[in-house]
N, C-alpha and C positions, 0 to 999 in steps of 0.2 A: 866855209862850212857847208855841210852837203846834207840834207836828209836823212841820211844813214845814221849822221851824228845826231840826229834829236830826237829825242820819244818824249811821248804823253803817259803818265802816270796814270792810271783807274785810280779817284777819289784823290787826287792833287791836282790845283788849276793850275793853269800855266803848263810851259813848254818846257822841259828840261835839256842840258846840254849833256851826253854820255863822256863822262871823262875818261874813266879806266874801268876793264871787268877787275873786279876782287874777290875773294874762295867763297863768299858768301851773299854775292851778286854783282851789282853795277852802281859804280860811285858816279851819281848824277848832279848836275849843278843846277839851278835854276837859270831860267833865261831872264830876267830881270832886274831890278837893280841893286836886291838886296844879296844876287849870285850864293842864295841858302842851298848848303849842301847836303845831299840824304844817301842815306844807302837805299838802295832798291834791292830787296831781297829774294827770293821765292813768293811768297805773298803776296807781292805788288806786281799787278797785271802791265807789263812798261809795253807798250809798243812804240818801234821804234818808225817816224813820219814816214819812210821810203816804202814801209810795209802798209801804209795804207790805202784805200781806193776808196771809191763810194760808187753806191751800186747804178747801175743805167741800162734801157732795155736795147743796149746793141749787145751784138751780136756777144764779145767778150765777157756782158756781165756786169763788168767794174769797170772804171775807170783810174789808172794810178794817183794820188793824192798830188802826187808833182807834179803831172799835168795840169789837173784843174788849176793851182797855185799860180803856175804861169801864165796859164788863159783868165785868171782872176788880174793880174801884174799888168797883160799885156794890154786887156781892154781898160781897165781901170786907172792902173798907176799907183799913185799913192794914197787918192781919194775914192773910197767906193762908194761913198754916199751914204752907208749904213754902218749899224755898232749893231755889234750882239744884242741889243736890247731890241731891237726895231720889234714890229709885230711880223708874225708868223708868217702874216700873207706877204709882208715886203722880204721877209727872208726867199721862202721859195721864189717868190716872182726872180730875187738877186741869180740864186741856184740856174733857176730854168734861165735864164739870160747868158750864162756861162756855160752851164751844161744842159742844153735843149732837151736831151735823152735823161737824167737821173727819175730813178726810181723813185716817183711820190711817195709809195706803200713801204718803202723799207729806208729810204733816206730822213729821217725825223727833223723838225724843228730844230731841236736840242742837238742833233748836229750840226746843223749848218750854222747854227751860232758858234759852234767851238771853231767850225773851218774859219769865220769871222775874225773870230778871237785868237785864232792862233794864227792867220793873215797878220794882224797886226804885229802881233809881238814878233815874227820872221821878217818885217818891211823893216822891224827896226834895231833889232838883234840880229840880224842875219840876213840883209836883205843878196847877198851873194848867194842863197837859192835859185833866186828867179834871172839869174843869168844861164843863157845856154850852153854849153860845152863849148861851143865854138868862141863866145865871148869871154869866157874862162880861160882859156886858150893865149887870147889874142891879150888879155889884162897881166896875166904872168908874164906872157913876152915883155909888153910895155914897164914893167918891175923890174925884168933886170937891164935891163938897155940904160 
C-alpha cells in the first residue's frame, strides 16, 4: 500500500484505506479492525496522506508527509517513546528531533498528535510505507522467486 492509497477524513479519526471512486465520491474503508465502510462525498474534506506536507523554514516551505514518516521509522522504529496524549512540549521537542526546521507558528500541537496517531495505525496497518523504492523492489523480487 502506498500513500496515495490513504486519506484522512476532516471530522473522522483514524486513517482510512481509498477503495474505489463512485459517481458520488470515494468508497473508503477504515484502517482499523472494525474495517467500517463510508462513502466520502462532496462534503467530506478527504485528503489523501501523499498530499501532505508540514510546513518548515527551508527553503521549499514544506516538507512531504512521506518523508518525515520515514525519518520518524528510520530513527525510531517501532518505539517512539510517545502517544498522542504526551504533553505539548514532548510533542514538539519529538517534531524538532525529526524535523530540526518545521514551522513552530504554523505546525500546531494538534498536529503533531494526529502525525503520532497516524504513525501508529501506518506501523501497523501498513507498515509497507516506510520501505523505500529500492526495498519494495528488492521484496517483490524475493515473491516471486
Amino acid at each position: 500500500m502506498k500513500l496515495a492509497e490513504i486519506a484522512s477524513v476532516t471530522g473522522k479519526s483514524g486513517l482510512f484505506k481509498v477503495l474505489k471512486p463512485a459517481k458520488a465520491g470515494l468508497i473508503l474503508e477504515s484502517m482499523d479492525e472494525n474495517k467500517t465502510r463510508i462513502m466520502a462525498s462532496g462534503s467530506h474534506k478527504v485528503s489523501l496522506l501523499e498530499e501532505i506536507s508540514i510546513y518548515t523554514h527551508s527553503k521549499e516551505g514544506t516538507t512531504p508527509l512521506e518523508e518525515v514518516l520515514k525519518k520518524i521509522h528510520k530513527e525510531f522504529g517501532e518505539d517512539i517513546g510517545l502517544d498522542a496524549n504526551a504533553e505539548g512540549v514532548e510533542l514538539k521537542a519529538f517534531l524538532k528531533s525529526v524535523l530540526p526546521d518545521y514551522d513552530e507558528n504554523r505546525v500546531y500541537v494538534s498536529d503533531i498528535k494526529k502525525l503520532v496517531k497516524w504513525y501508529a495505525v501506518l506501523l501497523k496497518y501498513a507498515p509497507e510505507v516506510f520501505q523505500d523504492s529500492k526495498e519494495e523492489k528488492s521484496s517483490k523480487t524475493k515473491k516471486k522467486d
